[in-house]
N, C-alpha and C positions, 0 to 999 in steps of 0.2 A: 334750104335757103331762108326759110322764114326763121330759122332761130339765129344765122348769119345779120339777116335784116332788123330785127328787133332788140339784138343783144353787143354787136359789132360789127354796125355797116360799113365802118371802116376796110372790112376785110373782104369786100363784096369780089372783089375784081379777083383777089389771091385764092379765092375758093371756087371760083369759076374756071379758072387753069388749073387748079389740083384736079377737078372732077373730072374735065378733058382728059384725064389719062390711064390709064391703068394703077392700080393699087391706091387707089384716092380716099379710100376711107382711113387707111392708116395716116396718109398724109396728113388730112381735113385735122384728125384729132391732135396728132402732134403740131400742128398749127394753133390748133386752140389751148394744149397744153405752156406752148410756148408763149402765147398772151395772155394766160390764166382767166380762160375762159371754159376748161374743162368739166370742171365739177357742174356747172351752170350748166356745159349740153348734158351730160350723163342725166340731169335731173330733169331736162327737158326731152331728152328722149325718150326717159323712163315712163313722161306725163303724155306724151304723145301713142305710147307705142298701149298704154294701159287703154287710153281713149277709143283707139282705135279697134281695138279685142271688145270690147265690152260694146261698140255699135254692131263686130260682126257677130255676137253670138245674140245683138238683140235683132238684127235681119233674120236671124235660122232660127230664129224661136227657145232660145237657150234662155234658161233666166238663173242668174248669179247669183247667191246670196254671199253679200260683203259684210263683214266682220266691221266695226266702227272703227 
């Protein structure tokens, strides 16, 4: 929902009945591909889902070394 809210709140209500249902993630995206908003979540999932990996391996004591 936060990238619904910040990128096309417009679409707030039609992504909240897609998720009510079964198979919702394919829906959600051909949703966004339809108002060409796809490429924009891909890159914001991508930014989301790296963020997230990189707090839980600094919780378990992991430490990353990242290429520039």
């Amino acid at each position: 929902m936060e990238f619904v809210r910040s990128h096309c709140s417009e679409l707030t209500n039609r992504v909240v009945a897609i998720f009510s249902r079964r198979g919702a993630y394919g829906r959600y995206k051909e949703l966004l591909a339809e108002k060409g908003f796809l490429e924009e979540w891909y890159a914001f999932e991508n930014t989301r889902t790296r963020a997230a990996l990189l707090e839980w391996c600094e919780e378990h004591g992991l430490v990353i070394e990242m290429d520039s």
